[in-house]
N, CA, C and O atoms as CSV, one atom per row, in Angstrom:
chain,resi,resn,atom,element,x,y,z
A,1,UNK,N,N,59.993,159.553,39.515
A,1,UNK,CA,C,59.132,158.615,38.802
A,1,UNK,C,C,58.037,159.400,38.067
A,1,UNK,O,O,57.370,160.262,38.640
A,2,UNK,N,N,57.882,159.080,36.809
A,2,UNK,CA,C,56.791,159.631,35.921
A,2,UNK,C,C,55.052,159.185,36.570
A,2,UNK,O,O,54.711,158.120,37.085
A,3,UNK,N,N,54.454,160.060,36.385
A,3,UNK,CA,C,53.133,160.228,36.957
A,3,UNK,C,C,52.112,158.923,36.617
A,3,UNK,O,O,51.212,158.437,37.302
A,4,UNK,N,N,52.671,158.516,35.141
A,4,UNK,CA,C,51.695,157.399,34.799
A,4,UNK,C,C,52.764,156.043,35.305
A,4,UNK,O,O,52.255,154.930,35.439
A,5,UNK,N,N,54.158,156.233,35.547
A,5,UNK,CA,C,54.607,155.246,36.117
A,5,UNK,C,C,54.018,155.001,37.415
A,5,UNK,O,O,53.707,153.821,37.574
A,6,UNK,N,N,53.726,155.919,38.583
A,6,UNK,CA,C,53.279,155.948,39.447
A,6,UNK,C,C,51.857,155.382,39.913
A,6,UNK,O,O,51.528,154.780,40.934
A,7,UNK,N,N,51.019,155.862,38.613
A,7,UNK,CA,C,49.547,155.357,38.533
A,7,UNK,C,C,49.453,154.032,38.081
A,7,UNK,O,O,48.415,153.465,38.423
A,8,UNK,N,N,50.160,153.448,37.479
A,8,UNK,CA,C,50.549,151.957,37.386
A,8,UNK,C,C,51.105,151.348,38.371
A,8,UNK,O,O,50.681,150.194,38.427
A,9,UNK,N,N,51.916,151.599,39.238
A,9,UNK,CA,C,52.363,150.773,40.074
A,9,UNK,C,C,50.938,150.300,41.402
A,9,UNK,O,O,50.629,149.255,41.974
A,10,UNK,N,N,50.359,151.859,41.414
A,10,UNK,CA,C,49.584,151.761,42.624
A,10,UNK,C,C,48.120,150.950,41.635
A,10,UNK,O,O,47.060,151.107,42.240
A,11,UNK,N,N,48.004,150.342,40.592
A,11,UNK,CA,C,46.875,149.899,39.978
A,11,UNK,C,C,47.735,148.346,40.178
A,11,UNK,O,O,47.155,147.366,40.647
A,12,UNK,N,N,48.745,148.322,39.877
A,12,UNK,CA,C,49.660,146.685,39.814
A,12,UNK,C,C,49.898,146.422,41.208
A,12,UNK,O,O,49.897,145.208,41.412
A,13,UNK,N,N,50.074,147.014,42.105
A,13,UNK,CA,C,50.191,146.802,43.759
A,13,UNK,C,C,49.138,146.300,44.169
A,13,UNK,O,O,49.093,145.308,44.897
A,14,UNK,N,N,48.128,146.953,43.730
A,14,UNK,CA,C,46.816,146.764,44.799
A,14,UNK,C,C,45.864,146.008,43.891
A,14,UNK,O,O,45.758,146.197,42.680
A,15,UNK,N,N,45.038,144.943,44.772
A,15,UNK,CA,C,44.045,143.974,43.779
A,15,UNK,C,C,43.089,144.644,43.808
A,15,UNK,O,O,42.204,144.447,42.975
A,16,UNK,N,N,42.961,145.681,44.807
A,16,UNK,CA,C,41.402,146.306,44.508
A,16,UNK,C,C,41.786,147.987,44.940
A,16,UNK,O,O,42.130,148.307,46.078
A,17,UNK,N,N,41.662,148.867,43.897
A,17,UNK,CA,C,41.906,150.404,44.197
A,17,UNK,C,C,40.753,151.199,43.936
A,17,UNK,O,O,40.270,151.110,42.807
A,18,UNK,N,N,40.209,151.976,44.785
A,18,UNK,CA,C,39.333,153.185,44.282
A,18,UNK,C,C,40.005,154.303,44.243
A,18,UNK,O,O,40.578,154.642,45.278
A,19,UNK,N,N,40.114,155.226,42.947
A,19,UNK,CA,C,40.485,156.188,42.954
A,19,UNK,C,C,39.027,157.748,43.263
A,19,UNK,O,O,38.078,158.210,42.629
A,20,UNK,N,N,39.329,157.859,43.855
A,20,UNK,CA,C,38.107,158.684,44.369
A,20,UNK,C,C,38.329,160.138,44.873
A,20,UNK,O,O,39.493,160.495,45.057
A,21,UNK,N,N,37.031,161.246,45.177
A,21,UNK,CA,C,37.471,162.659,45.869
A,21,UNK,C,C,36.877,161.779,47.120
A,21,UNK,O,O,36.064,160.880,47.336
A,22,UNK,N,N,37.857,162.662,47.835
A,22,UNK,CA,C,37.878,162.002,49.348
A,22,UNK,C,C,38.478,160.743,50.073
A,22,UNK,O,O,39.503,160.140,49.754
A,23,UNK,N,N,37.746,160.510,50.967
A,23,UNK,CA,C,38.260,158.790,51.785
A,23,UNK,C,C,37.056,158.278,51.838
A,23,UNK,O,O,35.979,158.871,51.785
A,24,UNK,N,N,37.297,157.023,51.956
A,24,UNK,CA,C,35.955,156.540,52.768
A,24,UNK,C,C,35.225,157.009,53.785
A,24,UNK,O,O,34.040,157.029,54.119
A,25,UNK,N,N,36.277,157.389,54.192
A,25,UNK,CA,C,35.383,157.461,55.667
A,25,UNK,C,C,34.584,159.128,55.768
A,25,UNK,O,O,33.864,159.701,56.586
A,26,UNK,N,N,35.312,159.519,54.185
A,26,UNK,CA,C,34.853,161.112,53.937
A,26,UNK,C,C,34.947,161.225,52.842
A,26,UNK,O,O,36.039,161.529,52.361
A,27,UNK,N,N,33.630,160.985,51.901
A,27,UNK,CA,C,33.462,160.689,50.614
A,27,UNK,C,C,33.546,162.197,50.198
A,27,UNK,O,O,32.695,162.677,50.948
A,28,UNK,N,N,34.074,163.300,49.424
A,28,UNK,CA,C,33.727,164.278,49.223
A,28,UNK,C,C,32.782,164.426,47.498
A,28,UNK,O,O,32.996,165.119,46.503
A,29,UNK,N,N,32.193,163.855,47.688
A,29,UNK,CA,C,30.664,164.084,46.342
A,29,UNK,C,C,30.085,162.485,46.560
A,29,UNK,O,O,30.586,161.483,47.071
A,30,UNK,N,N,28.920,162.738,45.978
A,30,UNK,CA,C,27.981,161.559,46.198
A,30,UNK,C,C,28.696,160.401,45.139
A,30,UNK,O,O,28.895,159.338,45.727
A,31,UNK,N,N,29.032,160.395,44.001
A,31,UNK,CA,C,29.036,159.130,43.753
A,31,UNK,C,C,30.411,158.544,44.112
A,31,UNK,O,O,30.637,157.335,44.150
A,32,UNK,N,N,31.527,159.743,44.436
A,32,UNK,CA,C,32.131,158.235,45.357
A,32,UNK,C,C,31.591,157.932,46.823
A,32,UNK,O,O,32.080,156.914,47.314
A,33,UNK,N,N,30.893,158.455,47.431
A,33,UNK,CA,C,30.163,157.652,48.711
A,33,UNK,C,C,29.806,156.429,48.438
A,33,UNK,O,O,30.308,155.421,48.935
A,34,UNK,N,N,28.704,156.477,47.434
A,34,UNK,CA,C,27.659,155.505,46.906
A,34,UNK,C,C,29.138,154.666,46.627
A,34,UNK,O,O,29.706,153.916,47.422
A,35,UNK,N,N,29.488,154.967,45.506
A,35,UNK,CA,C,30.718,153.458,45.314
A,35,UNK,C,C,31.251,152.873,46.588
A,35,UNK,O,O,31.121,151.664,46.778
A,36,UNK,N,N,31.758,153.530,47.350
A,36,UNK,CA,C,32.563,153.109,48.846
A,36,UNK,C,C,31.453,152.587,49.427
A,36,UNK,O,O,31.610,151.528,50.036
A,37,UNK,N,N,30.087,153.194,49.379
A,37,UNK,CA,C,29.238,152.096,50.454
A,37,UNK,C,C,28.966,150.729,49.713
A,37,UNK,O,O,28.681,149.684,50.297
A,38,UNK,N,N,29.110,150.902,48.151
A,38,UNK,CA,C,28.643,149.245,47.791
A,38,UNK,C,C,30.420,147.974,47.857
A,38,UNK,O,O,30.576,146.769,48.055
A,39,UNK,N,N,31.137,148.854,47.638
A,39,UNK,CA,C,32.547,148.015,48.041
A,39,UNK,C,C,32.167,147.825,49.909
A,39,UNK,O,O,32.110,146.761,50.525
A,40,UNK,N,N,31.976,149.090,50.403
A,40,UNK,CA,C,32.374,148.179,52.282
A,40,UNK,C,C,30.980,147.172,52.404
A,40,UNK,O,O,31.154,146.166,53.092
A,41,UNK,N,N,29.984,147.303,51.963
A,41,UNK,CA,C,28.936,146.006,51.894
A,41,UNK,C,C,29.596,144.777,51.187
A,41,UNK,O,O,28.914,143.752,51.163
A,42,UNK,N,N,30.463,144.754,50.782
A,42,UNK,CA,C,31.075,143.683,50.006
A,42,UNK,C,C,31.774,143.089,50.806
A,42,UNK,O,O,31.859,141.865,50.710
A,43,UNK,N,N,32.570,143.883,51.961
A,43,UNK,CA,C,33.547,143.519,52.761
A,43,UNK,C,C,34.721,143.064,52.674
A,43,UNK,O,O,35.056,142.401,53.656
A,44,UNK,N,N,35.499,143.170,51.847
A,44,UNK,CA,C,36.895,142.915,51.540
A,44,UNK,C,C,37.341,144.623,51.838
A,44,UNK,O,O,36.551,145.518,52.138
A,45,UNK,N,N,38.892,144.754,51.649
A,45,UNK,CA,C,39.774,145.677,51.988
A,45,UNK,C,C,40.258,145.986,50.662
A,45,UNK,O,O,40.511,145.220,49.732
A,46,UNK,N,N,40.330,147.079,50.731
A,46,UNK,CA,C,40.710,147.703,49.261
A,46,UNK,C,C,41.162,149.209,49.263
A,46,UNK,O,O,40.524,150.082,49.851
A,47,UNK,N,N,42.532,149.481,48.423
A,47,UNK,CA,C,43.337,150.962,48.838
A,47,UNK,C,C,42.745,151.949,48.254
A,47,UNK,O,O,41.924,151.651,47.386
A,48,UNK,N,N,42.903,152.892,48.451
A,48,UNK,CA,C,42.089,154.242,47.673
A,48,UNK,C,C,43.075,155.237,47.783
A,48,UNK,O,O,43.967,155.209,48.631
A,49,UNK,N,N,42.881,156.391,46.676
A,49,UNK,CA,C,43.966,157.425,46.443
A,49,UNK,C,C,42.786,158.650,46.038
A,49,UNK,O,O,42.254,158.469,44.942
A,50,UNK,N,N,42.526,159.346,46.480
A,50,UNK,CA,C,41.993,160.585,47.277
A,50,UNK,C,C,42.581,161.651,45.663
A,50,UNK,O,O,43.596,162.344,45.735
A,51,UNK,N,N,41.994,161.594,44.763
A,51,UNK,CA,C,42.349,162.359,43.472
A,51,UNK,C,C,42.656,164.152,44.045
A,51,UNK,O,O,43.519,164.948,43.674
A,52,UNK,N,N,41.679,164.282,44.944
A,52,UNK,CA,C,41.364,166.109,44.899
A,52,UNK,C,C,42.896,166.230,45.874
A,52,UNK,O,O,43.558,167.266,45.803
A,53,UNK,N,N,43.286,165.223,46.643
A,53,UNK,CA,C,45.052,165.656,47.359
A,53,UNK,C,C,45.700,165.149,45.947
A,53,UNK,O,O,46.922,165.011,45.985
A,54,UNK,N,N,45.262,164.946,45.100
A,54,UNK,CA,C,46.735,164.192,44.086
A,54,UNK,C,C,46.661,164.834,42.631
A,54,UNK,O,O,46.454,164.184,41.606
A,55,UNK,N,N,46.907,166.497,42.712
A,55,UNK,CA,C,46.242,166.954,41.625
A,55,UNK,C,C,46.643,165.771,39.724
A,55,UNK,O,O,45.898,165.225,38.911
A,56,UNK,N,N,48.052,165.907,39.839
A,56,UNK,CA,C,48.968,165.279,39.456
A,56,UNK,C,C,47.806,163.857,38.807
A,56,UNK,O,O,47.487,163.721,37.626
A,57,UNK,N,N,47.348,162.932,40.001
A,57,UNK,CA,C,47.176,161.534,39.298
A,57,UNK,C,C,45.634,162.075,38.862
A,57,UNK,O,O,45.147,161.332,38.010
A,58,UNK,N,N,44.888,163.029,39.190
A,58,UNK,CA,C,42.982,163.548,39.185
A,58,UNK,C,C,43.394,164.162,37.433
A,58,UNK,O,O,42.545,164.215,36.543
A,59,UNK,N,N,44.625,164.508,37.283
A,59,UNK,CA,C,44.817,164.621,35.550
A,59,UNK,C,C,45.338,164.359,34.879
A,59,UNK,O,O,45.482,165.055,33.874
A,60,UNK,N,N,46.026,162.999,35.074
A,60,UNK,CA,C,45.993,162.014,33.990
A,60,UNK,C,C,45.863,160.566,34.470
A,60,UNK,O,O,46.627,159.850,33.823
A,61,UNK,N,N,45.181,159.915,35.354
A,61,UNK,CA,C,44.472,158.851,35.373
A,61,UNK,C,C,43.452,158.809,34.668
A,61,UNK,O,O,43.147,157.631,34.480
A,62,UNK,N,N,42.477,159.796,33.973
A,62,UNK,CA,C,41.456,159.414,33.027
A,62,UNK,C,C,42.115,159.110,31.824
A,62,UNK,O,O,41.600,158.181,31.201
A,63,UNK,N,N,43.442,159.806,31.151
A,63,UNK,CA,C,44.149,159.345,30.454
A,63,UNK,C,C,44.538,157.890,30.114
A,63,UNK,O,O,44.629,157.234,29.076
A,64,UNK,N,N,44.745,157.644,31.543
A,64,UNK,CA,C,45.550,156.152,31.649
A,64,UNK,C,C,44.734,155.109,31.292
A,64,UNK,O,O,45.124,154.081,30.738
A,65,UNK,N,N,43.356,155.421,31.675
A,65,UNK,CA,C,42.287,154.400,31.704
A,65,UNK,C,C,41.233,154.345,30.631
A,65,UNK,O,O,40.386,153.458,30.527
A,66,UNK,N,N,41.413,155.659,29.641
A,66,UNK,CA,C,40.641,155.919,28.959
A,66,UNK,C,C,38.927,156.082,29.842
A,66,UNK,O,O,37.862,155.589,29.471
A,67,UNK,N,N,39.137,156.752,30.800
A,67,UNK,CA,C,37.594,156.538,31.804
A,67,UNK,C,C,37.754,158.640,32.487
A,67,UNK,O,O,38.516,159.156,33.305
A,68,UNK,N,N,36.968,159.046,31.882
A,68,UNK,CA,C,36.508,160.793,32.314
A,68,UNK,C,C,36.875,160.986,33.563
A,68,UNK,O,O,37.964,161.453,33.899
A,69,UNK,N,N,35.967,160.628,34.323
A,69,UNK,CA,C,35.301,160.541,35.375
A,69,UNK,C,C,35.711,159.759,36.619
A,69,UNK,O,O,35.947,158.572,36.397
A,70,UNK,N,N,35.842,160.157,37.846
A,70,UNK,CA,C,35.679,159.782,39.170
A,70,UNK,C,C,34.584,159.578,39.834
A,70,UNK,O,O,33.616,160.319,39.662
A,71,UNK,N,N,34.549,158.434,40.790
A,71,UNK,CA,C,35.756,157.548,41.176
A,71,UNK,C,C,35.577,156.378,40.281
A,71,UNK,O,O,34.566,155.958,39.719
A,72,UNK,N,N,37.082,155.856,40.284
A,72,UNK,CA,C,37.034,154.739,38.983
A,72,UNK,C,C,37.588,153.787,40.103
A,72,UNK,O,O,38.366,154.155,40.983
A,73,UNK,N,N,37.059,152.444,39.950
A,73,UNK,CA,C,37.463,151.340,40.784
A,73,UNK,C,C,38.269,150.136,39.894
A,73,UNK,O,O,37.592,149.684,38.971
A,74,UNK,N,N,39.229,149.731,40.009
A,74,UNK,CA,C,39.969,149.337,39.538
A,74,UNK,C,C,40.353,147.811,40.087
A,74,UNK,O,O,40.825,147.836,41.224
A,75,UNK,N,N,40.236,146.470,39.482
A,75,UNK,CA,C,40.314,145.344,40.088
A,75,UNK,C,C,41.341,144.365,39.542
A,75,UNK,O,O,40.933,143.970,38.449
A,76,UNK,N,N,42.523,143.804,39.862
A,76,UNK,CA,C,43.324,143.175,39.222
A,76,UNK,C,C,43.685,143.727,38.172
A,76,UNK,O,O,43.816,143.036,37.162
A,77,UNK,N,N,43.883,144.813,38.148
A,77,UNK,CA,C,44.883,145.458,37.202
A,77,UNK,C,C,43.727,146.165,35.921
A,77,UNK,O,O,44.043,146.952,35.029
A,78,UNK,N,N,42.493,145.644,36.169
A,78,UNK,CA,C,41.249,146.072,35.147
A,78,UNK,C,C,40.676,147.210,35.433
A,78,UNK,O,O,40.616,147.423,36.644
A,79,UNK,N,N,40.311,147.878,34.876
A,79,UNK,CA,C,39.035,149.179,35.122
A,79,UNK,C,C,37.988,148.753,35.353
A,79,UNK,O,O,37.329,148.444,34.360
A,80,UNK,N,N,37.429,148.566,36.547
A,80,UNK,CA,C,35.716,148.130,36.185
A,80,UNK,C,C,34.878,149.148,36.179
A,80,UNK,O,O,33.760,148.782,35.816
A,81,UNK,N,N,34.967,150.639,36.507
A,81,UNK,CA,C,34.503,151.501,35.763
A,81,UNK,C,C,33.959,152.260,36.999
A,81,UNK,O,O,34.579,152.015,38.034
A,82,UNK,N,N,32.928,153.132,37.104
A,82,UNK,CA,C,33.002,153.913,37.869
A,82,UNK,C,C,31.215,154.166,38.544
A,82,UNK,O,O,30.410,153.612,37.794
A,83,UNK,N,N,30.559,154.847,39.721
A,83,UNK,CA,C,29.816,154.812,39.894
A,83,UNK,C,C,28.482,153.660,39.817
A,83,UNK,O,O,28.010,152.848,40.612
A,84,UNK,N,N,28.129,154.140,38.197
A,84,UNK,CA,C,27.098,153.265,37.948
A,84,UNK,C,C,27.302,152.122,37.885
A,84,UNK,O,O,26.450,151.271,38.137
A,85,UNK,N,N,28.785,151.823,37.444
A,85,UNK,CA,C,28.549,150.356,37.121
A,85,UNK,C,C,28.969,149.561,38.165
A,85,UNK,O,O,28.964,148.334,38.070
A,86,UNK,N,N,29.391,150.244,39.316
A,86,UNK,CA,C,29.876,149.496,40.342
A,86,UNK,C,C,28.198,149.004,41.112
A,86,UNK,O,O,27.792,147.888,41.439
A,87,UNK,N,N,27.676,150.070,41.179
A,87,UNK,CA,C,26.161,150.383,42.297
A,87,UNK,C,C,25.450,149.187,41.530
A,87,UNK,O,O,24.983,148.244,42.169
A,88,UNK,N,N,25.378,149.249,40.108
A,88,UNK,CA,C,24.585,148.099,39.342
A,88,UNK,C,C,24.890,146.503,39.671
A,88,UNK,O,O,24.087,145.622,39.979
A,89,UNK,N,N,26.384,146.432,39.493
A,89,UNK,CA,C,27.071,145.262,39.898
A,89,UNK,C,C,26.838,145.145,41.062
A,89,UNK,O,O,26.182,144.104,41.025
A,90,UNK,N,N,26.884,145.493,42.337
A,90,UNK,CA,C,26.469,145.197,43.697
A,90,UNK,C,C,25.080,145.341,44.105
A,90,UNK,O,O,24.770,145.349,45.296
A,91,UNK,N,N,24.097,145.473,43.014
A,91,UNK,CA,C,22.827,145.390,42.993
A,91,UNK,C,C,22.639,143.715,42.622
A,91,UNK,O,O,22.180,142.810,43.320
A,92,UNK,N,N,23.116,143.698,41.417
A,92,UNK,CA,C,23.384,142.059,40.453
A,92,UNK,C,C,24.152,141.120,41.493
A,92,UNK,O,O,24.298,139.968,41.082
A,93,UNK,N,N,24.564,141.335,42.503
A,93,UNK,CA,C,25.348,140.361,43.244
A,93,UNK,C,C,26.454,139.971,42.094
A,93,UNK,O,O,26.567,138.810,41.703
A,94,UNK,N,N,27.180,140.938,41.639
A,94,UNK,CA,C,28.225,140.584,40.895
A,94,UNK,C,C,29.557,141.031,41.416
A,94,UNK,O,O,30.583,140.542,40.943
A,95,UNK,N,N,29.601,142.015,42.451
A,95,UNK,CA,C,30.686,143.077,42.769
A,95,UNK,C,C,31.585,142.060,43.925
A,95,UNK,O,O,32.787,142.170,44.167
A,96,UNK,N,N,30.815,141.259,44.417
A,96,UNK,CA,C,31.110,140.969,45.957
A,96,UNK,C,C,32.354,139.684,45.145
A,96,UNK,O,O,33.571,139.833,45.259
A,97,UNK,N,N,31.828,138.701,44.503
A,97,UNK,CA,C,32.474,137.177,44.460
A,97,UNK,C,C,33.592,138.388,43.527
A,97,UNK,O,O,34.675,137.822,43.376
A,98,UNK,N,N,33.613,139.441,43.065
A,98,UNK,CA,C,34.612,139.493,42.251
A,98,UNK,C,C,35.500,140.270,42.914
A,98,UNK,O,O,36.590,140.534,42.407
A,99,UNK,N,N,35.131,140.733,44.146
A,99,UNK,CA,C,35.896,141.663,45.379
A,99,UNK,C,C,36.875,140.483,45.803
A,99,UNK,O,O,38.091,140.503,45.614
A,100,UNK,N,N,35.981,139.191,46.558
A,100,UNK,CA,C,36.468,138.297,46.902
A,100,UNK,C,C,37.926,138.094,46.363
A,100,UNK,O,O,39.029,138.276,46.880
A,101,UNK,N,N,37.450,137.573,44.919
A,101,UNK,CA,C,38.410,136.619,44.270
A,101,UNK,C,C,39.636,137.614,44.264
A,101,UNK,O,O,40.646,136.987,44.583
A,102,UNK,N,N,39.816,138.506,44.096
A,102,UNK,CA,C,41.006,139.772,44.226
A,102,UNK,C,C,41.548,139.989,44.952
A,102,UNK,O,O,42.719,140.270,44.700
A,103,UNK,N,N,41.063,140.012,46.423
A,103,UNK,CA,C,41.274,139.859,47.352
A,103,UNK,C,C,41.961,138.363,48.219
A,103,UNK,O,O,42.686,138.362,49.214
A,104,UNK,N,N,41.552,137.438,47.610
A,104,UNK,CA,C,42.233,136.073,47.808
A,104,UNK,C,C,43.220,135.463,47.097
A,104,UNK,O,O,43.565,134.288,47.224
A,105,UNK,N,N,43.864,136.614,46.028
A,105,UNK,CA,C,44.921,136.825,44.985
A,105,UNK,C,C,44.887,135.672,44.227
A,105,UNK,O,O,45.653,135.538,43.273
């Protein structure tokens, strides 16, 4: 399977994906921590793919998405973009009802 076939399936599988360095539970750089702590305050469940094990998807998922930069959070098949705009949105009480609704398919 082609690499961007691959990065599509796991964006069309999952209603809510962070592509990120590290795990949650071992953010390796600060702004995917910060993203993972404002998604688990949200409390829904959501898959993640660990870019620095996936050299492969860490160079050409910015491709795919037209988005540089990690970690990019990804919701119903959308980019909602990365770091700042996640931390802003879960500042705005905007991140959570839209975690929800993704999550309740």
């Amino acid at each position: 399977m082609d690499i961007m076939e691959q990065i599509q399936q796991q964006i069309e599988g999952n209603p809510i994906i962070l592509y990120m360095k590290g795990s949650p539970n071992a953010p390796q750089c600060g702004f995917s921590a910060r993203t993972v702590e404002a998604l688990m305050q949200c409390g829904e469940r959501f898959a993640y793919v660990d870019v620095l094990s996936n050299p492969e998807i860490r160079a050409n998922l910015p491709r795919y998405g037209n988005w540089p930069t990690f970690p990019q959070l990804w919701v119903k098949g959308e980019l909602i973009g990365g770091c700042d705009i996640v931390t802003d949105m879960h500042a705005k009480g905007e991140l959570q009802p839209l975690l929800k609704e993704a999550a309740a398919g």
